[in-house]
C-alpha positions as protocol buffer text, in pm:
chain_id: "A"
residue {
  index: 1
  type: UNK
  ca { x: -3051 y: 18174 z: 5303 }
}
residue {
  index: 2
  type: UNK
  ca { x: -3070 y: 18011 z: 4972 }
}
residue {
  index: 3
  type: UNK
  ca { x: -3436 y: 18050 z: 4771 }
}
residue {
  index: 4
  type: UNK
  ca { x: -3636 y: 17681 z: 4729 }
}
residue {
  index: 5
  type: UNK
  ca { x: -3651 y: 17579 z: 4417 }
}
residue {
  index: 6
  type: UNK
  ca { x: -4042 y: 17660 z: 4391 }
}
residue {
  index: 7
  type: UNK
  ca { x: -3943 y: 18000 z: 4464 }
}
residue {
  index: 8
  type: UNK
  ca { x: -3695 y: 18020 z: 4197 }
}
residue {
  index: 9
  type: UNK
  ca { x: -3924 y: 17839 z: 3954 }
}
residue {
  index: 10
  type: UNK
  ca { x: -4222 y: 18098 z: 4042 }
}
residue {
  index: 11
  type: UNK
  ca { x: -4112 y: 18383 z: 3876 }
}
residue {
  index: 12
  type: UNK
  ca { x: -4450 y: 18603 z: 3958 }
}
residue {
  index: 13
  type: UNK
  ca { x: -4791 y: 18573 z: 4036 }
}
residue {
  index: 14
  type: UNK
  ca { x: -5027 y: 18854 z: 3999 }
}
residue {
  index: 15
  type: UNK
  ca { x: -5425 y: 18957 z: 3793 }
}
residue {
  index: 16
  type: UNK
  ca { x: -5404 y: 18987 z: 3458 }
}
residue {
  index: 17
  type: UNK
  ca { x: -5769 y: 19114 z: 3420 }
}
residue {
  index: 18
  type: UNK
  ca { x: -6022 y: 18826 z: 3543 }
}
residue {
  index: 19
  type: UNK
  ca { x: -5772 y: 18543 z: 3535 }
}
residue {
  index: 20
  type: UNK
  ca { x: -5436 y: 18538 z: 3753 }
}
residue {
  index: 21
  type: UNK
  ca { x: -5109 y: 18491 z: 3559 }
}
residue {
  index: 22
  type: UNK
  ca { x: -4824 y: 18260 z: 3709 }
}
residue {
  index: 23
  type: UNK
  ca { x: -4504 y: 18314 z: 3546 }
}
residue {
  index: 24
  type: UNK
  ca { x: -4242 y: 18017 z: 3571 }
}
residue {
  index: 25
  type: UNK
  ca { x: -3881 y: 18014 z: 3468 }
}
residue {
  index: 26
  type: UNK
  ca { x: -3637 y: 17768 z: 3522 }
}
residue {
  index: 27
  type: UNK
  ca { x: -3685 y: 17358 z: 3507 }
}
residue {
  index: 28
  type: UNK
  ca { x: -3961 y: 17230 z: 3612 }
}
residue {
  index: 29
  type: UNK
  ca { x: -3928 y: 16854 z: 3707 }
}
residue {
  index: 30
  type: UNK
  ca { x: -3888 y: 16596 z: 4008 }
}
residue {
  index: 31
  type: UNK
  ca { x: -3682 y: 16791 z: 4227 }
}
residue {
  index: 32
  type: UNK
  ca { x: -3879 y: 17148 z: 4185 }
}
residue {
  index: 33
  type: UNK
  ca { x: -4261 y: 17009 z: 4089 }
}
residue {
  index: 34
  type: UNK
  ca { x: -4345 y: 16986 z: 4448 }
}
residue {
  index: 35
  type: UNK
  ca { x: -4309 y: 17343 z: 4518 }
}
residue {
  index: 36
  type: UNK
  ca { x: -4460 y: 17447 z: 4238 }
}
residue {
  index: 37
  type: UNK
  ca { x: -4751 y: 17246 z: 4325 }
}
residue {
  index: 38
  type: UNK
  ca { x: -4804 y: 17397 z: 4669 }
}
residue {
  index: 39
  type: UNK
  ca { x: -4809 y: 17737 z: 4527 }
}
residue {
  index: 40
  type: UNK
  ca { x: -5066 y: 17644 z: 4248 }
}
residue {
  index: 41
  type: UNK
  ca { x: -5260 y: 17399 z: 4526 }
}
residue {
  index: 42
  type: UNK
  ca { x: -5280 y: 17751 z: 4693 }
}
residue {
  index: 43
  type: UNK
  ca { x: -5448 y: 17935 z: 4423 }
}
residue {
  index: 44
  type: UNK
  ca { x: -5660 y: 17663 z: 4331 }
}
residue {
  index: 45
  type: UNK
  ca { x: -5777 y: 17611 z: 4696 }
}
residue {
  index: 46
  type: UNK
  ca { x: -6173 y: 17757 z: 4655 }
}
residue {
  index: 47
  type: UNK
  ca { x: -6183 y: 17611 z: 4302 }
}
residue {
  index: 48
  type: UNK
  ca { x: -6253 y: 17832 z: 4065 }
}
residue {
  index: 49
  type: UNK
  ca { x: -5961 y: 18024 z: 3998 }
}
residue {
  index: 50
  type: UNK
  ca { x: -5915 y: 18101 z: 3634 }
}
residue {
  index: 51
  type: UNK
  ca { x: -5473 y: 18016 z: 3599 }
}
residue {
  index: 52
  type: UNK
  ca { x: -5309 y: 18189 z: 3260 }
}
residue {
  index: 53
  type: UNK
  ca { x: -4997 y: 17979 z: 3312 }
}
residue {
  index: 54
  type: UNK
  ca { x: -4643 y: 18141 z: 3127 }
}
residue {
  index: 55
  type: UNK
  ca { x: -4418 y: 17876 z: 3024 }
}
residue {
  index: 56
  type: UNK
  ca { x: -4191 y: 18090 z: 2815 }
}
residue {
  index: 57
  type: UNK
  ca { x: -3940 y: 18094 z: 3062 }
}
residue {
  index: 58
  type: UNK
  ca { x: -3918 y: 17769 z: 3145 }
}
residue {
  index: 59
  type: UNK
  ca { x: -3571 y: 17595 z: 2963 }
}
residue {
  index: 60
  type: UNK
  ca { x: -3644 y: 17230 z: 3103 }
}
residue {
  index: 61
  type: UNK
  ca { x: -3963 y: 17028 z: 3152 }
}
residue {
  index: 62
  type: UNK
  ca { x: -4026 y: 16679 z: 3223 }
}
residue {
  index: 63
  type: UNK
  ca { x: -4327 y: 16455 z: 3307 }
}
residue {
  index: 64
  type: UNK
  ca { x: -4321 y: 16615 z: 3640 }
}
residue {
  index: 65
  type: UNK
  ca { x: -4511 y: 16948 z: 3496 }
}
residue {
  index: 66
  type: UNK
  ca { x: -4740 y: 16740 z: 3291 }
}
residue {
  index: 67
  type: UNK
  ca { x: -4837 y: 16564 z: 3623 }
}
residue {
  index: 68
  type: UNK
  ca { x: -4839 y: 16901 z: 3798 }
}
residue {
  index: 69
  type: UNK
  ca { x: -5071 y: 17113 z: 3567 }
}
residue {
  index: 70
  type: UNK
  ca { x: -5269 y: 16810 z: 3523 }
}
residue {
  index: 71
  type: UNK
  ca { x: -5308 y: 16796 z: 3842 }
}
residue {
  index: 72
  type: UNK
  ca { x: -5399 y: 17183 z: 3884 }
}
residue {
  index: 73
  type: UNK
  ca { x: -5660 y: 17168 z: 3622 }
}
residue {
  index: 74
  type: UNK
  ca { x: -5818 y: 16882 z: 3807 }
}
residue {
  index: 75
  type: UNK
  ca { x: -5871 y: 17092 z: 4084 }
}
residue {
  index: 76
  type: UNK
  ca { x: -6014 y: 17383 z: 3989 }
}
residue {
  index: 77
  type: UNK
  ca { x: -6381 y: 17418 z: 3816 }
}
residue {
  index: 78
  type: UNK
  ca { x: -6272 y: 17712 z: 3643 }
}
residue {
  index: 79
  type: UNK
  ca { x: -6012 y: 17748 z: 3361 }
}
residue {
  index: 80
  type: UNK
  ca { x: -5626 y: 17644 z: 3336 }
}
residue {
  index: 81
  type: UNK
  ca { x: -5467 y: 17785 z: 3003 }
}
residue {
  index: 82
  type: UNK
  ca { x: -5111 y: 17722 z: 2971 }
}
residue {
  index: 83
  type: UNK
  ca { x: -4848 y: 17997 z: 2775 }
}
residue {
  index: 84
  type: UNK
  ca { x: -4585 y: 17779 z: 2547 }
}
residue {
  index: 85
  type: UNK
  ca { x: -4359 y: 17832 z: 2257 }
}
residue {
  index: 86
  type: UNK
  ca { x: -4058 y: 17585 z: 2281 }
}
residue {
  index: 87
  type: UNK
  ca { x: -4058 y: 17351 z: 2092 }
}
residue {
  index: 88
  type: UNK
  ca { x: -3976 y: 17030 z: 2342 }
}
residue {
  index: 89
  type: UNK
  ca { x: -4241 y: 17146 z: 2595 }
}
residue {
  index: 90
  type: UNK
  ca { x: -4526 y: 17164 z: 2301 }
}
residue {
  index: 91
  type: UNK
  ca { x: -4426 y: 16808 z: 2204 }
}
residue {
  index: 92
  type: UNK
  ca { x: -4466 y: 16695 z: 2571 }
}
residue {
  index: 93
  type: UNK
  ca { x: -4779 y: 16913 z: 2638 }
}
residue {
  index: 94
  type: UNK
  ca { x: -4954 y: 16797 z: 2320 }
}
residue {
  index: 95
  type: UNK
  ca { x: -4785 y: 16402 z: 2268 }
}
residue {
  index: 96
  type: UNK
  ca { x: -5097 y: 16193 z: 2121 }
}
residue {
  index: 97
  type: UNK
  ca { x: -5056 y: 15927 z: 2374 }
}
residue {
  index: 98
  type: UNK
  ca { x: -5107 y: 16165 z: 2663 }
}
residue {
  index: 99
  type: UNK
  ca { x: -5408 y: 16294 z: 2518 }
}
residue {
  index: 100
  type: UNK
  ca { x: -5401 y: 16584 z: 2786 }
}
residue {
  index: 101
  type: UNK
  ca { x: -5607 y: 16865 z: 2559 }
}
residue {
  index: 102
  type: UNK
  ca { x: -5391 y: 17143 z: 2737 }
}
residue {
  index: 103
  type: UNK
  ca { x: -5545 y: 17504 z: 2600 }
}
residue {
  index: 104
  type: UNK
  ca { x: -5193 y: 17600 z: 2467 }
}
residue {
  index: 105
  type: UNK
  ca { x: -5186 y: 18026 z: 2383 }
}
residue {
  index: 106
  type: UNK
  ca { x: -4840 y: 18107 z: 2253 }
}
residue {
  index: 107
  type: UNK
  ca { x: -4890 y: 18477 z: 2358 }
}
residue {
  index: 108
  type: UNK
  ca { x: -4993 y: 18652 z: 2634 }
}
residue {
  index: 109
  type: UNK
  ca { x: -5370 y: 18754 z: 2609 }
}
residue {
  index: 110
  type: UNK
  ca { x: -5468 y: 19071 z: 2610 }
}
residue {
  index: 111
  type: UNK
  ca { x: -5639 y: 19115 z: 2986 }
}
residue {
  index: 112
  type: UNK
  ca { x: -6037 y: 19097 z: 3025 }
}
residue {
  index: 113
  type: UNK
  ca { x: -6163 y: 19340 z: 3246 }
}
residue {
  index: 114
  type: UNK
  ca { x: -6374 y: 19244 z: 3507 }
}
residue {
  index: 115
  type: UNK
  ca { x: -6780 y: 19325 z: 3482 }
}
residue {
  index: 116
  type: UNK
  ca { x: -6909 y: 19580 z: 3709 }
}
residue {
  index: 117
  type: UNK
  ca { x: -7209 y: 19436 z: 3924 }
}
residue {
  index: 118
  type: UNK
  ca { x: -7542 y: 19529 z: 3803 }
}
């Protein structure tokens, strides 16, 4: 049975201290976006997840990821950071015309732990 292209595309999903980090490899654009969308509709479903997106992976992007993490940060009340250092995917992510604001890290953040309850 061959893999969908979402699955190929999402490389891991797991905590990375009170956020969770989605790692995606691959292209992302028309053909695997929709995929990709269901899994992040899926962690976005109650709201306020807190997505640490890892882009480093990814070799190919097209408007089809802008639409799809502009979409996930819509839909979530808490906080959608995005993990970039090529060069073409900046220049989409950040392109003046967009106007997007995308919180770009080029690193992986060291994890936050989570508070203990009072």
């Amino acid at each position: 049975m061959t893999p969908t292209p979402a699955t190929v595309c999402v490389k891991e999903v797991r905590p990375h201290g009170t956020c969770t980090l989605v790692v995606l490899c691959g292209e992302i654009d028309i053909h695997t976006a929709p995929g990709i969308t269901l899994r992040l509709d899926a962690l976005t479903y109650t709201g306020g997840a807190d997505l640490l997106i890892d882009l480093r992976a990814v070799e190919f992007m097209d408007c089809a990821g802008v639409w799809l993490f502009d979409r996930t940060r819509a839909r979530t009340s808490g906080r959608l950071r995005l993990i970039c250092t090529r060069p073409a995917t900046l220049h989409l992510l950040n392109h003046p015309r967009l106007r997007l604001g995308f919180d770009i890290l080029d690193q992986l953040p060291a994890p936050i732990a989570p508070q203990a309850a009072a």
